[in-house]
GUKOL-500734 format. One line per 4 residues: their letters; for each residue x, y, z of N, C-alpha, C. Coordinates in steps of 0.001 Angstrom, whole numbers, plus 500000, padded with zeros to 6 digits. Atoms other than C-alpha are relative to their C-alpha. Layout:
N
a = X/Y/Z/X/Y/Z/X/Y/Z  ... .
***
This chain:
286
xxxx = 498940/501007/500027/593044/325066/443553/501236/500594/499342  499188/499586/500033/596390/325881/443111/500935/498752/499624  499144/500413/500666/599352/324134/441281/501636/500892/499868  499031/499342/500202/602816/324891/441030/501736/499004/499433 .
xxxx = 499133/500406/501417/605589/324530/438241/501583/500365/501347  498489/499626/499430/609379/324660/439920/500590/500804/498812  499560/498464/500946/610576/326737/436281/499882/501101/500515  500692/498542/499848/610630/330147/436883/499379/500738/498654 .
xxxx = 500629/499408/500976/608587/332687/434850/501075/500601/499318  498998/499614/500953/611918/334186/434227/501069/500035/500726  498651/500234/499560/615769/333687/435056/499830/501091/501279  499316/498888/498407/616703/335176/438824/501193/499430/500550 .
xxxx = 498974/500194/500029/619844/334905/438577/501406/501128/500358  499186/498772/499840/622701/337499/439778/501126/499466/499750  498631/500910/500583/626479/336931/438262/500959/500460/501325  499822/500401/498549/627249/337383/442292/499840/500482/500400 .
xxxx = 500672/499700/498881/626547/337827/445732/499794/501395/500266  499885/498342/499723/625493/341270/447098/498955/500290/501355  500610/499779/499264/623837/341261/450471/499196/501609/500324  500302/498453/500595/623510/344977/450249/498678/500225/499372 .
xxxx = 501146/499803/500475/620985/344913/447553/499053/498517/500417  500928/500891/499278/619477/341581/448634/498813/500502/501017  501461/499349/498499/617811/344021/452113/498941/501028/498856  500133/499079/500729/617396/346897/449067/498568/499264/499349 .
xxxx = 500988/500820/501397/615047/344215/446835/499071/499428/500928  501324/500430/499048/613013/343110/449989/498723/501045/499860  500899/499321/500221/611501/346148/449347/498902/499704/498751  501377/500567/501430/609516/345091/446104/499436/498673/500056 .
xxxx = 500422/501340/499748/609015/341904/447843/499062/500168/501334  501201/499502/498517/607486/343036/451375/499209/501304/500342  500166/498304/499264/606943/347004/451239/498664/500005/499300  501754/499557/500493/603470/348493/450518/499689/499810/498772 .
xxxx = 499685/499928/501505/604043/348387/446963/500449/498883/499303  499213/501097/501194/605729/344857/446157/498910/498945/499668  500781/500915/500725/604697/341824/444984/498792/499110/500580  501068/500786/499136/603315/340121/448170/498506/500921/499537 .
xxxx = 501252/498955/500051/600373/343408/448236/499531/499372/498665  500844/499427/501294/599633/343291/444471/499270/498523/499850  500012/501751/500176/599797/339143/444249/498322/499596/500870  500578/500270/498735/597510/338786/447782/498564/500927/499086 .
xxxx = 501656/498635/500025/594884/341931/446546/499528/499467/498927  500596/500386/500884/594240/340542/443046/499385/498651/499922  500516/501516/499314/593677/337070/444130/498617/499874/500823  501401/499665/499146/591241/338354/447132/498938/500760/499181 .
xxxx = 501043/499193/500979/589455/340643/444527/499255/498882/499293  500981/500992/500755/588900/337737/442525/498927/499160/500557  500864/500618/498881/587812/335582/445115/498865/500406/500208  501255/498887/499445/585691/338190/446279/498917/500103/498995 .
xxxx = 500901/499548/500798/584139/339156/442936/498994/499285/499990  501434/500624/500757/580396/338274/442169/499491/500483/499129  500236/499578/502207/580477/339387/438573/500704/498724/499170  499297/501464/500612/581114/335407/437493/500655/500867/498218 .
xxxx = 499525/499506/501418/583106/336171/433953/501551/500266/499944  499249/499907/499830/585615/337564/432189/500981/500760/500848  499479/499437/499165/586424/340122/435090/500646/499027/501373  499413/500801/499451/587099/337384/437600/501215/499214/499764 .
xxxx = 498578/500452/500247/589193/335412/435667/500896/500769/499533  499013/499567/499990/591184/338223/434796/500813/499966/501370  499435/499659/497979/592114/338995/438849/500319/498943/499840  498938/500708/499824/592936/335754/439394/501504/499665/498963 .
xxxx = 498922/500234/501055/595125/334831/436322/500894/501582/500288  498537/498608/499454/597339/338430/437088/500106/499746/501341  499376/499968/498577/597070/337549/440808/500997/498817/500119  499115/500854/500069/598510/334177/440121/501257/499931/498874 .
xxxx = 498849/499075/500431/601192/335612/437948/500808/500279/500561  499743/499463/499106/601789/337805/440669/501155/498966/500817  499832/501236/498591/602626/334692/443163/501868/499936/498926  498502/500715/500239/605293/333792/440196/500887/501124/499987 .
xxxx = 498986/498701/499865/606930/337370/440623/500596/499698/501355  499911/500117/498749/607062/336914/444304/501004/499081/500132  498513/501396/499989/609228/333479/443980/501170/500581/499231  498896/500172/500649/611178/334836/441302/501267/501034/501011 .
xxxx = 498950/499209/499442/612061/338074/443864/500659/498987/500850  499628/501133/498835/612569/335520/446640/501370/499490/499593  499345/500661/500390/614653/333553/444705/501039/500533/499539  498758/499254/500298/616980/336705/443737/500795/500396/501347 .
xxxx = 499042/499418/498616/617764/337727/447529/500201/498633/500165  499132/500890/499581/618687/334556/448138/501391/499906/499275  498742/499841/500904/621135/334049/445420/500920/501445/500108  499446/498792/499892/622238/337504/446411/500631/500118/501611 .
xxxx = 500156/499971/498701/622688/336054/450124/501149/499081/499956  499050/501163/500021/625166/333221/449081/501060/500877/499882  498732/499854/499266/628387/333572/450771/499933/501524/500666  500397/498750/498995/627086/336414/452973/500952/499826/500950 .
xxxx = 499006/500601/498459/630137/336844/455728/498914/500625/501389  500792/500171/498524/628774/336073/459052/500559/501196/500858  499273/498959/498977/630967/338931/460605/500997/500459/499086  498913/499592/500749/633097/341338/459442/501159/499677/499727 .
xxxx = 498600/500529/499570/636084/340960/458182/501370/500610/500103  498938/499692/498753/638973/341158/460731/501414/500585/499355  498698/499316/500379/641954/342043/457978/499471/501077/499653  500449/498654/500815/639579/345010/456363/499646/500650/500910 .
xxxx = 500910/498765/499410/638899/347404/458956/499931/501525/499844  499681/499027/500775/638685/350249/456610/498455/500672/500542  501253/499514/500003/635562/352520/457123/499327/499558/499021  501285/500488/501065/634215/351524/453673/499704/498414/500227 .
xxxx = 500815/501275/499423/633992/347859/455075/499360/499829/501047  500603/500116/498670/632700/348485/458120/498893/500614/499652  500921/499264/500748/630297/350934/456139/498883/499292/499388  500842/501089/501012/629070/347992/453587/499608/498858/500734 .
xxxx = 500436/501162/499261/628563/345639/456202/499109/500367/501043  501160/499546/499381/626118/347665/458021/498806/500187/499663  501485/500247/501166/623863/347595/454789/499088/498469/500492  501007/500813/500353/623133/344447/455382/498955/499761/501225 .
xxxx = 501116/500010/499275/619676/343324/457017/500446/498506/500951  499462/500690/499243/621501/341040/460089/498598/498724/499944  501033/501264/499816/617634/339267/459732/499778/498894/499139  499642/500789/500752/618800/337751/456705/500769/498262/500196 .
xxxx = 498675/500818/499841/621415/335740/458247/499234/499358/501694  500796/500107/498854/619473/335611/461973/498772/498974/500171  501477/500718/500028/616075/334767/461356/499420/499267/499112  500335/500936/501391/615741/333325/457979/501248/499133/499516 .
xxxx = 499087/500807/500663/619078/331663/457524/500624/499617/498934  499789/500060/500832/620472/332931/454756/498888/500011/498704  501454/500062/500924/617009/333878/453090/498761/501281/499910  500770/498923/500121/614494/336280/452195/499165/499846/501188 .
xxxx = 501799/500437/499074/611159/336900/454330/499224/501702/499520  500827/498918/500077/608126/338728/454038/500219/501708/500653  499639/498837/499369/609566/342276/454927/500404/500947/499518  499462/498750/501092/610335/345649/453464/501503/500309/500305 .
xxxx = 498986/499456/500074/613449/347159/453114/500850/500087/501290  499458/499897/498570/613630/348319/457031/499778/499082/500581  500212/501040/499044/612803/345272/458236/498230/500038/500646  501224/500234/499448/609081/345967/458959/498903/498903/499165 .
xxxx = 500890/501140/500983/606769/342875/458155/499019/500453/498902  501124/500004/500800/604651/342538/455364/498662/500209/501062  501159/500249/499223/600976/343061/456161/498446/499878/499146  501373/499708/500577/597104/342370/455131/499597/500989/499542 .
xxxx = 500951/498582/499809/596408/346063/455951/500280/500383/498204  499932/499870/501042/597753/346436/452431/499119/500158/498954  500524/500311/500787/595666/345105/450619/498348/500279/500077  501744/499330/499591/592304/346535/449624/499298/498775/498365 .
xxxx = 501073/501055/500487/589761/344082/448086/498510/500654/500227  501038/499620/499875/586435/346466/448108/498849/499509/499461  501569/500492/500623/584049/344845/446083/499360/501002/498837  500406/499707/501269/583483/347351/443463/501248/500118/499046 .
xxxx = 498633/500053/501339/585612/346849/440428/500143/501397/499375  499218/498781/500264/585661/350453/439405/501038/500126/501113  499087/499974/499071/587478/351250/442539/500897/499529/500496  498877/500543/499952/589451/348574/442740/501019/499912/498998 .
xxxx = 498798/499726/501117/590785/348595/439169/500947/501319/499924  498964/498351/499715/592121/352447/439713/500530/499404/500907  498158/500671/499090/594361/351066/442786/500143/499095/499483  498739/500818/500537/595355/348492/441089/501193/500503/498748 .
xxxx = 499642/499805/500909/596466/350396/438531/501372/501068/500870  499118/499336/499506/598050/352848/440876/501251/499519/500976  499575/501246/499061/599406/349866/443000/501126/499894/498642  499331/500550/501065/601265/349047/439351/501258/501047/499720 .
xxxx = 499083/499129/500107/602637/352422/438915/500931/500103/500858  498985/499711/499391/603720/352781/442155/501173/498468/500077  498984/501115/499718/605549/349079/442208/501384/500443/498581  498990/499826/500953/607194/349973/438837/500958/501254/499868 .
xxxx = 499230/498896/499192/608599/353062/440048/501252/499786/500554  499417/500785/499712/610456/351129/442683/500569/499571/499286  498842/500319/500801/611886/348763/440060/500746/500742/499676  498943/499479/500263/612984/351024/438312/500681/501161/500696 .
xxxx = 498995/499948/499310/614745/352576/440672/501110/499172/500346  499005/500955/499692/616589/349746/441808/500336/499716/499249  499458/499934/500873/617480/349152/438708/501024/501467/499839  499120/498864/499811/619524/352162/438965/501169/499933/501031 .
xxxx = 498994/500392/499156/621217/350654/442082/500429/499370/499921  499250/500702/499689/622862/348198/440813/501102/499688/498621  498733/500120/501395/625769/347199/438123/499842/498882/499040  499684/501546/500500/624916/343341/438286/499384/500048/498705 .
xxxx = 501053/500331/501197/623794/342270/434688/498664/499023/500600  501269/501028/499567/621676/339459/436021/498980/500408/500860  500943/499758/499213/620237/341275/438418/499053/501378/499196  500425/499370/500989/619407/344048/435805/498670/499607/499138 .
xxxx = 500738/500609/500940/618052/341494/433705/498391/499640/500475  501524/500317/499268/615100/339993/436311/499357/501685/499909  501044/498499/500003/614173/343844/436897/499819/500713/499057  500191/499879/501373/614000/344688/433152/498977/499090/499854 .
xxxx = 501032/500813/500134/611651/341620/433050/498427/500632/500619  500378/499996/499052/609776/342833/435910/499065/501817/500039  500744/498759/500587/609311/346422/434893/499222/500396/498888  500395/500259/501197/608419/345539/431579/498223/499548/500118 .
xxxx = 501182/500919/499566/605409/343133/433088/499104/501190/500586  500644/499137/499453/604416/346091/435376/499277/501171/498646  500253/499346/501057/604202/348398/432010/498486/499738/499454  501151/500605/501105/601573/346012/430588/498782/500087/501452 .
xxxx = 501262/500044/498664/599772/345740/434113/499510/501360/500272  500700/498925/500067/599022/349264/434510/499381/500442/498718  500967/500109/501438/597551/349227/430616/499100/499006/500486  501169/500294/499782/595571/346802/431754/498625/499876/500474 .
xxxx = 501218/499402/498967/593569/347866/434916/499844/501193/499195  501536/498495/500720/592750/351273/432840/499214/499550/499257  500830/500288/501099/591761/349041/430037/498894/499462/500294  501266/500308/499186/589674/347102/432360/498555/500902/500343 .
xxxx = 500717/498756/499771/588184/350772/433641/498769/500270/498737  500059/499926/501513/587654/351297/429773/498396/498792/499710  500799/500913/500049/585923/347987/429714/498620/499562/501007  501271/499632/499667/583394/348270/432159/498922/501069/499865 .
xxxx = 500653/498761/500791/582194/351544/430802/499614/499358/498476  500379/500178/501639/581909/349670/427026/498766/499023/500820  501200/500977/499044/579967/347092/429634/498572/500569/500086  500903/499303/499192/577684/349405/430578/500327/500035/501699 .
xxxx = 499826/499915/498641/578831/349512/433831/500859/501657/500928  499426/499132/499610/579580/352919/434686/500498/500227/501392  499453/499885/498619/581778/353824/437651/500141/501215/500816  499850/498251/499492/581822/357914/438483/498727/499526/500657 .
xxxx = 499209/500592/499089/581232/358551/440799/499878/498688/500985  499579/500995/499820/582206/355612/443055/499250/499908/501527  501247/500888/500892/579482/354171/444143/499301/500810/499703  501196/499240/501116/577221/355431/441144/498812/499664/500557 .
xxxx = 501347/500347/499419/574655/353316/442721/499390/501068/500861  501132/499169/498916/573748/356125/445549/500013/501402/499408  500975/498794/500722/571115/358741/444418/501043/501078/500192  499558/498937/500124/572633/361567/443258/499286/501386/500788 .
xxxx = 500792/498857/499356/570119/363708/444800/500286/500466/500834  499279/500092/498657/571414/362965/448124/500926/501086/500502  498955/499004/499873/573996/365092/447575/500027/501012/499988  500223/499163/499548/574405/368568/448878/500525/501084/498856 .
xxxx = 499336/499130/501217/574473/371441/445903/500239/499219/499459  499557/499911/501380/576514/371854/443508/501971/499246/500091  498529/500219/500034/579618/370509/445547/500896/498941/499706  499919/501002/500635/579686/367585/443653/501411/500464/498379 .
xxxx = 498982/499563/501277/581624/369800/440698/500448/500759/500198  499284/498258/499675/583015/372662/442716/501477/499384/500783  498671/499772/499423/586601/373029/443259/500420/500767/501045  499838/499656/499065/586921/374163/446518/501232/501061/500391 .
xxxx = 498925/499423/499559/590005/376802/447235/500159/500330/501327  500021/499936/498088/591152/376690/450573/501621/500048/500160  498389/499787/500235/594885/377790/449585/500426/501231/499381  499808/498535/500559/595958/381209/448992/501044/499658/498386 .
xxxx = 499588/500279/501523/597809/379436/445880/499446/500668/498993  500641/498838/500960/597052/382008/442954/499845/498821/498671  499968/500773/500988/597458/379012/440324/498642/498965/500378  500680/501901/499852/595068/376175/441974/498774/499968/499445 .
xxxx = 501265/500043/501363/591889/377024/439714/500593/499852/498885  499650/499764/501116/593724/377318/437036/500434/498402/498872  499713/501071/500419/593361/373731/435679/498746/499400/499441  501231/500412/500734/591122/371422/433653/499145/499472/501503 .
xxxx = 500350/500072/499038/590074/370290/437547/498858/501013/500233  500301/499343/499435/588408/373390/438262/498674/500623/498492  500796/499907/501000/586534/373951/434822/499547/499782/498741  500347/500281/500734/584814/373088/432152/499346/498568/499847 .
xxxx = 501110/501103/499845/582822/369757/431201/500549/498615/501576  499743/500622/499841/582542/367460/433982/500485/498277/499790  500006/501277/500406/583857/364041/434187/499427/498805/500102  501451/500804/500203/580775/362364/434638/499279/500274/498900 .
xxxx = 500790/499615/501359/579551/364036/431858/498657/500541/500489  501355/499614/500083/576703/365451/433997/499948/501362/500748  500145/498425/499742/577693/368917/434765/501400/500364/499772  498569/499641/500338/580451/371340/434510/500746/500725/501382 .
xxxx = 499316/499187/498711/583688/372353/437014/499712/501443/500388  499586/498703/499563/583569/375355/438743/500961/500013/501170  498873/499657/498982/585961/377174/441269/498910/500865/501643  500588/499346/499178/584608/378585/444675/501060/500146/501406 .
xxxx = 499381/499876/498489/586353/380362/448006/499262/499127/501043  500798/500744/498993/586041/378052/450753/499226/500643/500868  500857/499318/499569/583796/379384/452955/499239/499186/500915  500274/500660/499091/582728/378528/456804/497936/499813/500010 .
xxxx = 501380/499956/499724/578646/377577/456915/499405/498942/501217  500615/500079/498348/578275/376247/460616/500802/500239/500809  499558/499139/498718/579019/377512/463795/501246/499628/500766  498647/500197/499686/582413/377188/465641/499462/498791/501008 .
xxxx = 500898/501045/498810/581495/373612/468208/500718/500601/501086  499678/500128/498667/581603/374006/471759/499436/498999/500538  500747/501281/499439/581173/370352/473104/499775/500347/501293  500171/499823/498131/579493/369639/476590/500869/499738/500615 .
xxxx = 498940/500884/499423/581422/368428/479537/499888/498873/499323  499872/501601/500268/582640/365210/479476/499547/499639/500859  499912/500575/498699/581857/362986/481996/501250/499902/501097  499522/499678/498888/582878/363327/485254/501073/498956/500738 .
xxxx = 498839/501218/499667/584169/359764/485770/501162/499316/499334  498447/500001/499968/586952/360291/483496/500655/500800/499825  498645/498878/499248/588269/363338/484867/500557/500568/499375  499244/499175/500641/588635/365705/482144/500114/501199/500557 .
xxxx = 499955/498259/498986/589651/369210/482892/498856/500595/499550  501359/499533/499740/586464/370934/484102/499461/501444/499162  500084/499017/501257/584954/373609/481617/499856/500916/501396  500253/498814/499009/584439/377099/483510/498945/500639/499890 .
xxxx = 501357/499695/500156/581270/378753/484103/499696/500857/498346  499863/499469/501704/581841/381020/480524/499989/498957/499106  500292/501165/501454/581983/378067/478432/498168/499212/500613  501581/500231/499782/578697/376890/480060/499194/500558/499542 .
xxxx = 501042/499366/500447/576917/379353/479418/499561/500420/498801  500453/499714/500815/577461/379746/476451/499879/498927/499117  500868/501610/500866/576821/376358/475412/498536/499975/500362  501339/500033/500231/573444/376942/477027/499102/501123/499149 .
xxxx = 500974/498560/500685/572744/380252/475370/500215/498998/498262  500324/500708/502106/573472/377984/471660/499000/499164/499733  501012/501530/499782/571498/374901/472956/498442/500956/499948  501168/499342/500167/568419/377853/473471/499736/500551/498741 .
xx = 500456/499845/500769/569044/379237/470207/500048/498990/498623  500799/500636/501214/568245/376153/468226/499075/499640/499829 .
***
Protein backbone atom coordinates (compact mmCIF):
# COMPACT_ATOMS: atom_id res chain seq x y z
CA UNK A 1 0.00 0.00 0.00
CA UNK A 2 1.17 3.13 -0.94
CA UNK A 3 0.42 6.75 0.28
CA UNK A 4 1.48 9.95 -0.85
CA UNK A 5 2.35 13.40 0.86
CA UNK A 6 2.16 16.49 -1.91
CA UNK A 7 5.48 18.25 0.30
CA UNK A 8 8.45 17.51 -1.33
CA UNK A 9 11.38 15.68 0.34
CA UNK A 10 13.25 18.72 -0.66
CA UNK A 11 12.78 22.21 -2.48
CA UNK A 12 12.90 21.78 -6.61
CA UNK A 13 12.97 24.86 -7.32
CA UNK A 14 15.17 26.75 -10.14
CA UNK A 15 15.47 30.83 -9.83
CA UNK A 16 14.51 30.36 -13.81
CA UNK A 17 13.65 28.67 -16.79
CA UNK A 18 16.28 26.66 -18.76
CA UNK A 19 14.95 24.17 -21.23
CA UNK A 20 18.46 23.24 -22.10
CA UNK A 21 19.17 21.62 -18.86
CA UNK A 22 15.57 20.51 -18.29
CA UNK A 23 16.47 17.53 -21.62
CA UNK A 24 20.21 17.45 -19.68
CA UNK A 25 18.33 16.34 -16.08
CA UNK A 26 16.02 13.75 -17.89
CA UNK A 27 18.96 11.95 -17.79
CA UNK A 28 18.98 11.17 -13.92
CA UNK A 29 15.36 10.80 -14.30
CA UNK A 30 15.04 8.17 -17.32
CA UNK A 31 18.74 6.97 -18.27
CA UNK A 32 20.12 3.62 -16.98
CA UNK A 33 21.33 5.16 -13.96
CA UNK A 34 18.46 7.62 -12.67
CA UNK A 35 15.98 7.53 -10.33
CA UNK A 36 13.15 5.66 -12.19
CA UNK A 37 15.96 2.26 -12.33
CA UNK A 38 17.14 2.63 -8.70
CA UNK A 39 13.37 3.60 -7.25
CA UNK A 40 11.60 0.53 -9.55
CA UNK A 41 14.78 -2.18 -8.59
CA UNK A 42 14.68 -1.56 -4.82
CA UNK A 43 11.02 -1.76 -4.51
CA UNK A 44 10.96 -5.12 -6.80
CA UNK A 45 13.88 -6.51 -4.63
CA UNK A 46 11.85 -5.94 -1.74
CA UNK A 47 8.84 -7.29 -3.02
CA UNK A 48 10.69 -10.09 -4.20
CA UNK A 49 12.66 -10.81 -1.02
CA UNK A 50 11.83 -13.97 1.15
CA UNK A 51 14.16 -13.10 3.98
CA UNK A 52 10.89 -11.47 6.00
CA UNK A 53 13.01 -8.75 8.27
CA UNK A 54 15.13 -6.15 8.59
CA UNK A 55 16.54 -6.66 4.94
CA UNK A 56 13.14 -6.21 3.34
CA UNK A 57 12.15 -3.34 5.01
CA UNK A 58 15.23 -1.74 4.26
CA UNK A 59 14.58 -2.12 0.10
CA UNK A 60 11.43 -0.91 0.37
CA UNK A 61 11.83 2.18 2.70
CA UNK A 62 15.08 3.40 0.16
CA UNK A 63 12.91 2.27 -2.79
CA UNK A 64 10.12 4.44 -1.58
CA UNK A 65 12.44 7.31 -0.96
CA UNK A 66 13.55 6.72 -4.27
CA UNK A 67 9.83 7.39 -5.79
CA UNK A 68 10.25 10.89 -3.72
CA UNK A 69 13.56 11.66 -5.76
CA UNK A 70 11.83 10.85 -8.94
CA UNK A 71 8.91 13.61 -8.26
CA UNK A 72 11.28 15.94 -6.93
CA UNK A 73 13.44 15.47 -10.53
CA UNK A 74 10.11 15.65 -12.36
CA UNK A 75 9.13 18.51 -10.69
CA UNK A 76 12.59 20.40 -11.57
CA UNK A 77 12.25 19.90 -15.53
CA UNK A 78 9.15 21.18 -15.37
CA UNK A 79 9.83 24.34 -13.58
CA UNK A 80 12.78 24.47 -15.91
CA UNK A 81 10.14 24.13 -18.91
CA UNK A 82 8.06 27.28 -17.88
CA UNK A 83 8.03 29.79 -20.54
CA UNK A 84 9.79 27.43 -22.98
CA UNK A 85 9.44 29.47 -26.56
CA UNK A 86 7.43 27.40 -28.85
CA UNK A 87 9.70 28.52 -31.84
CA UNK A 88 12.52 30.41 -32.25
CA UNK A 89 12.85 33.64 -31.97
CA UNK A 90 12.34 35.63 -35.24
CA UNK A 91 14.37 39.04 -34.03
CA UNK A 92 17.53 36.70 -32.76
CA UNK A 93 18.78 34.91 -35.61
CA UNK A 94 22.25 34.83 -34.34
CA UNK A 95 23.95 31.33 -34.51
CA UNK A 96 24.15 31.19 -30.68
CA UNK A 97 20.22 31.27 -30.70
CA UNK A 98 19.62 29.09 -33.20
CA UNK A 99 22.42 26.92 -31.43
CA UNK A 100 20.50 27.01 -27.83
CA UNK A 101 17.34 26.24 -29.25
CA UNK A 102 18.39 23.06 -30.73
CA UNK A 103 19.31 21.84 -27.09
CA UNK A 104 16.11 21.56 -26.39
CA UNK A 105 14.22 18.05 -26.38
CA UNK A 106 11.13 19.34 -28.99
CA UNK A 107 9.32 16.12 -26.86
CA UNK A 108 9.07 18.33 -24.06
CA UNK A 109 6.85 20.74 -25.64
CA UNK A 110 5.25 17.90 -28.30
CA UNK A 111 4.43 15.02 -26.39
CA UNK A 112 4.26 15.91 -22.81
CA UNK A 113 3.13 19.48 -22.96
CA UNK A 114 5.41 21.33 -21.34
CA UNK A 115 6.62 18.35 -19.03
CA UNK A 116 8.99 15.79 -18.18
CA UNK A 117 8.55 11.94 -19.20
CA UNK A 118 10.12 8.82 -18.54
CA UNK A 119 13.22 9.29 -20.92
CA UNK A 120 16.94 9.80 -20.92
CA UNK A 121 18.71 12.56 -22.09
CA UNK A 122 18.40 11.43 -26.01
CA UNK A 123 15.07 10.88 -25.86
CA UNK A 124 15.18 7.04 -25.52
CA UNK A 125 12.41 5.65 -23.08
CA UNK A 126 12.93 4.48 -19.80
CA UNK A 127 12.86 0.70 -19.49
CA UNK A 128 12.29 -2.54 -17.10
CA UNK A 129 15.38 -4.10 -18.78
CA UNK A 130 17.09 -1.93 -16.19
CA UNK A 131 16.34 -3.15 -13.48
CA UNK A 132 17.77 -6.31 -11.95
CA UNK A 133 15.84 -7.83 -8.99
CA UNK A 134 17.80 -11.41 -8.68
CA UNK A 135 16.83 -12.81 -5.59
CA UNK A 136 20.06 -13.07 -3.86
CA UNK A 137 20.83 -10.13 -1.69
CA UNK A 138 24.56 -10.46 -1.93
CA UNK A 139 24.32 -9.76 -5.56
CA UNK A 140 21.91 -7.47 -5.53
CA UNK A 141 23.30 -5.22 -2.78
CA UNK A 142 26.79 -4.82 -4.92
CA UNK A 143 24.58 -3.30 -7.95
CA UNK A 144 22.87 -1.42 -5.94
CA UNK A 145 25.64 -0.02 -4.62
CA UNK A 146 27.20 0.38 -8.00
CA UNK A 147 23.77 1.62 -9.39
CA UNK A 148 24.45 4.53 -6.48
CA UNK A 149 27.85 5.33 -7.59
CA UNK A 150 27.11 5.39 -10.95
CA UNK A 151 23.79 7.77 -10.42
CA UNK A 152 25.95 10.10 -8.22
CA UNK A 153 28.50 10.52 -10.73
CA UNK A 154 25.90 11.90 -13.07
CA UNK A 155 24.74 14.41 -10.45
CA UNK A 156 27.55 15.51 -9.96
CA UNK A 157 28.29 16.23 -13.12
CA UNK A 158 25.39 18.18 -13.84
CA UNK A 159 26.01 19.99 -11.17
CA UNK A 160 28.88 21.29 -13.01
CA UNK A 161 26.49 22.30 -15.86
CA UNK A 162 24.78 24.65 -14.49
CA UNK A 163 25.03 28.32 -12.71
CA UNK A 164 21.31 28.18 -11.37
CA UNK A 165 21.52 28.31 -7.45
CA UNK A 166 18.26 26.46 -7.07
CA UNK A 167 18.99 24.11 -9.32
CA UNK A 168 22.44 23.54 -7.59
CA UNK A 169 20.71 23.31 -4.48
CA UNK A 170 18.16 20.08 -5.37
CA UNK A 171 21.46 18.34 -6.81
CA UNK A 172 23.57 19.06 -3.68
CA UNK A 173 20.57 17.43 -1.86
CA UNK A 174 20.54 14.65 -4.19
CA UNK A 175 24.21 13.83 -4.27
CA UNK A 176 24.50 14.07 -0.74
CA UNK A 177 21.49 11.26 -0.36
CA UNK A 178 23.36 9.14 -3.01
CA UNK A 179 26.69 9.45 -0.67
CA UNK A 180 24.78 7.80 2.20
CA UNK A 181 23.13 5.18 -0.28
CA UNK A 182 26.21 3.72 -1.50
CA UNK A 183 27.45 3.41 2.46
CA UNK A 184 24.64 1.67 2.85
CA UNK A 185 24.35 -1.29 0.34
CA UNK A 186 28.20 -2.11 1.38
CA UNK A 187 27.05 -1.86 4.91
CA UNK A 188 24.26 -4.11 4.12
CA UNK A 189 27.10 -6.54 2.30
CA UNK A 190 28.93 -6.07 5.76
CA UNK A 191 25.74 -7.08 7.41
CA UNK A 192 24.94 -10.19 5.96
CA UNK A 193 28.38 -11.55 6.53
CA UNK A 194 27.96 -10.43 10.58
CA UNK A 195 24.48 -12.51 9.69
CA UNK A 196 26.13 -15.35 8.86
CA UNK A 197 25.15 -15.19 5.55
CA UNK A 198 28.08 -15.34 3.47
CA UNK A 199 28.03 -14.26 -0.17
CA UNK A 200 31.54 -15.19 -2.22
CA UNK A 201 31.26 -16.51 -4.29
CA UNK A 202 27.80 -15.68 -5.69
CA UNK A 203 25.86 -18.28 -5.33
CA UNK A 204 27.93 -19.82 -2.32
CA UNK A 205 25.21 -22.29 -2.23
CA UNK A 206 26.74 -24.44 -5.35
CA UNK A 207 29.38 -27.09 -4.32
CA UNK A 208 32.54 -25.85 -4.66
CA UNK A 209 33.80 -29.04 -5.90
CA UNK A 210 32.02 -28.60 -9.05
CA UNK A 211 34.39 -26.41 -10.07
CA UNK A 212 37.19 -27.02 -12.46
CA UNK A 213 40.93 -26.65 -10.73
CA UNK A 214 42.33 -24.14 -9.39
CA UNK A 215 40.58 -21.53 -11.78
CA UNK A 216 38.54 -20.41 -9.19
CA UNK A 217 41.80 -18.17 -7.88
CA UNK A 218 43.85 -17.94 -11.03
CA UNK A 219 44.27 -14.77 -12.79
CA UNK A 220 44.19 -15.58 -16.16
CA UNK A 221 46.63 -13.35 -18.63
CA UNK A 222 45.42 -13.17 -21.94
CA UNK A 223 47.08 -9.58 -22.62
CA UNK A 224 50.55 -9.03 -23.51
CA UNK A 225 50.16 -6.10 -20.77
CA UNK A 226 53.54 -6.47 -18.73
CA UNK A 227 51.72 -4.81 -15.57
CA UNK A 228 48.30 -7.01 -15.38
CA UNK A 229 49.66 -9.53 -12.60
CA UNK A 230 51.03 -7.12 -10.90
CA UNK A 231 48.15 -6.43 -8.44
CA UNK A 232 46.55 -7.55 -5.18
CA UNK A 233 44.03 -9.41 -7.95
CA UNK A 234 46.53 -11.75 -9.03
CA UNK A 235 48.14 -12.67 -5.54
CA UNK A 236 48.16 -13.39 -2.32
CA UNK A 237 45.24 -14.40 0.22
CA UNK A 238 42.09 -15.01 -1.45
CA UNK A 239 38.93 -13.21 -0.98
CA UNK A 240 36.98 -15.93 0.15
CA UNK A 241 39.43 -16.62 2.49
CA UNK A 242 39.77 -20.16 1.06
CA UNK A 243 42.80 -20.07 -1.04
CA UNK A 244 45.36 -17.84 -2.47
CA UNK A 245 45.65 -15.67 -6.07
CA UNK A 246 47.82 -16.81 -8.52
CA UNK A 247 48.80 -15.58 -12.12
CA UNK A 248 48.79 -18.06 -15.17
CA UNK A 249 49.39 -17.66 -19.26
CA UNK A 250 46.23 -18.29 -20.88
CA UNK A 251 46.52 -21.27 -22.54
CA UNK A 252 44.27 -23.18 -25.36
CA UNK A 253 43.03 -26.89 -23.84
CA UNK A 254 40.44 -28.02 -26.60
CA UNK A 255 40.55 -28.43 -30.08
CA UNK A 256 39.84 -25.68 -32.72
CA UNK A 257 35.53 -26.60 -33.59
CA UNK A 258 34.63 -27.56 -36.91
CA UNK A 259 30.72 -27.67 -36.82
CA UNK A 260 28.69 -30.09 -39.17
CA UNK A 261 26.65 -28.86 -42.04
CA UNK A 262 23.77 -27.10 -41.36
CA UNK A 263 20.74 -28.13 -42.65
CA UNK A 264 19.97 -28.14 -46.00
CA UNK A 265 16.57 -26.41 -45.75
CA UNK A 266 18.08 -23.25 -44.79
CA UNK A 267 20.53 -22.94 -47.40
CA UNK A 268 23.73 -22.28 -45.83
CA UNK A 269 26.81 -22.17 -47.93
CA UNK A 270 27.74 -25.83 -48.53
CA UNK A 271 31.00 -27.05 -46.67
CA UNK A 272 33.54 -28.70 -49.29
CA UNK A 273 34.63 -32.16 -49.32
CA UNK A 274 38.06 -31.04 -47.03
CA UNK A 275 36.06 -29.79 -44.27
CA UNK A 276 34.14 -33.12 -44.29
CA UNK A 277 36.52 -35.08 -43.92
CA UNK A 278 37.99 -33.81 -41.57
CA UNK A 279 35.16 -33.51 -39.37
CA UNK A 280 34.87 -37.25 -39.91
CA UNK A 281 38.49 -38.06 -39.25
CA UNK A 282 37.76 -35.93 -35.46
CA UNK A 283 34.27 -37.58 -35.00
CA UNK A 284 36.61 -41.17 -35.40
CA UNK A 285 39.11 -39.93 -33.12
CA UNK A 286 36.88 -39.57 -30.12
Amino acid sequence: MFTHTHALQYEAKPDGPDPDFARKMQEILGGQWGEMTVATQYLLQGWNCRLPGKYKDMLLSIGTEELAHVEMIITMIDRLLDHAPLKPDAADRTKEAAAGYGQHNPQHLIQNGQAASYMDSMGNPWTGAYVTASGNLYADFMYNATAEMQGRLQVARLYNMTDDPGVKDMLRFLITRDHMHQQQWLAAVEQLKEDGIEGLPVPEAFPLDEEIGDLGYTFIQASDGPEAANGRWASGPSIDGRSEFRAAAIEATADAPVLPPGDPRLYSTPQTEAHTMLQKAKDLLK
